[in-house]
N, C-alpha and C positions, 0 to 999 in steps of 0.2 A: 504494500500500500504506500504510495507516493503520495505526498502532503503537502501543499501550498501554501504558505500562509501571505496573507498581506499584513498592512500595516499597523491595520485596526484591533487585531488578536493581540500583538504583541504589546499595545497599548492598552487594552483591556485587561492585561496583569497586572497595570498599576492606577488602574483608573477607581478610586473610593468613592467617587459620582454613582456609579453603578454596584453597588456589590452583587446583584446576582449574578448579571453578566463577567465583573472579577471574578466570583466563584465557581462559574460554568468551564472561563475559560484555565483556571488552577485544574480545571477535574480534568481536562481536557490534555494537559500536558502531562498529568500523573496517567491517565489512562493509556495514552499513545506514547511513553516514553518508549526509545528504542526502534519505534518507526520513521522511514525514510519522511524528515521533515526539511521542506527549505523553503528561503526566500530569494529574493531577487537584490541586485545594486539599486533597482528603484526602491524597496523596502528600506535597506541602509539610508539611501539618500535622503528619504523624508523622516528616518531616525533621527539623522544628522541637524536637521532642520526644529524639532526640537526645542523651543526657547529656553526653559527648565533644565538649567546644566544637570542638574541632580538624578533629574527624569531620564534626560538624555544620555547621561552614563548608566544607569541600570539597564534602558532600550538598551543598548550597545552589547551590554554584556550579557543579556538574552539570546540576544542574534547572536553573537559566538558561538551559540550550541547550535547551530543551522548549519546547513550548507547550501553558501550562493549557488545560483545556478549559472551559467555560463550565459552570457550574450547569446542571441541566436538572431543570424542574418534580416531573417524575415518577420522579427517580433516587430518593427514598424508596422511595415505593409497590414499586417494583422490587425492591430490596433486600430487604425486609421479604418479598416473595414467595419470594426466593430463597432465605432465611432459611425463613421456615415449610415451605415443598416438601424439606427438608433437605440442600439444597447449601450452608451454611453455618450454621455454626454461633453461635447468638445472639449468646453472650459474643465473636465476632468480627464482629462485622455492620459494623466499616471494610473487611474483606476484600470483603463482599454487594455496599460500594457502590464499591469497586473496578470490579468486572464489572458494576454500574447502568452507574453512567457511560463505560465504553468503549462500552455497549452501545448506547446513546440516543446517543453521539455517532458514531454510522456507523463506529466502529472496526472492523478485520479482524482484530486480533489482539490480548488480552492477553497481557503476559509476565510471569510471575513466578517465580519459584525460591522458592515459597510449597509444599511439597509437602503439608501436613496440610490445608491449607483451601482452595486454589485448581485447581494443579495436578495434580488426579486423576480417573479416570473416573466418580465420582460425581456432581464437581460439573461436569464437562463435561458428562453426560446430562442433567442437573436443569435446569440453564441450558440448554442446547438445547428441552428439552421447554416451562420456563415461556416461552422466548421463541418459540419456534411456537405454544400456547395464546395468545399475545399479539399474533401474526405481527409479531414482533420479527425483525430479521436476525440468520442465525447469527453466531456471533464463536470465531472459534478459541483456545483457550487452551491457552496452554503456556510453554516454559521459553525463552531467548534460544538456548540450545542445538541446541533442534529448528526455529527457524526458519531457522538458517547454512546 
């Protein structure tokens, strides 16, 4: 089982705004330890970004336990598809290449707790549909919640 994560998961470990969602996503890392988990250099890069030095070294040192996944040629072109078919929205096209990059890296799963731009039945259809036009493999998306 190959596992995606975006930005929002990893931010949901320290987010006290929510504690169920913190809670969901703690069971979620206890339950799947030892399974193939990564992010992407887009995922660091909005770690990075970050204003809460504090925040921002603990993201940091989460992500160490991951493994990036490698640039992949065609994770543009994807995105920008996904983007125009309206599964995501332009002014957010880091979310687009979110779902590029699990998708070209043979992932089975994105997770995010992204509910406006990722996680909903739009943008699971849209992404299904462009990646069967592409005979891309499906990739399931969802929240850390519904994979426990």
């Amino acid at each position: 089982m190959k596992i995606y994560l975006d930005t929002s998961v990893i931010s949901a470990l320290f987010d006290d705004r929510n504690p169920e969602r913190k809670k969901l996503t703690e069971e979620f890392f206890q339950e799947f330890r030892g399974q193939e988990i990564c992010i992407s250099r887009i995922t660091v890069a909005e770690v990075e970004k970050t204003p809460d030095a504090r925040l921002r070294t603990q993201m940091k040192e989460t992500l160490s336990g991951f493994r990036t996944l490698p640039p992949m040629n065609d994770v543009e072109a994807l995105a920008k598809e996904y983007i125009k078919m309206g599964a995501i929205p332009k002014e957010y096209e880091e979310d687009a290449y979110h779902i590029s990059v699990a998708v070209l890296n043979d992932m089975d799963f994105i997770l995010s707790w992204n509910f406006r731009h990722i996680v909903r039945n739009k943008t699971r259809n849209i992404v299904r549909a462009v990646n069967s036009m592409k005979n891309l493999r499906t990739i399931e998306i969802m929240t850390p919640a519904e994979l426990l």
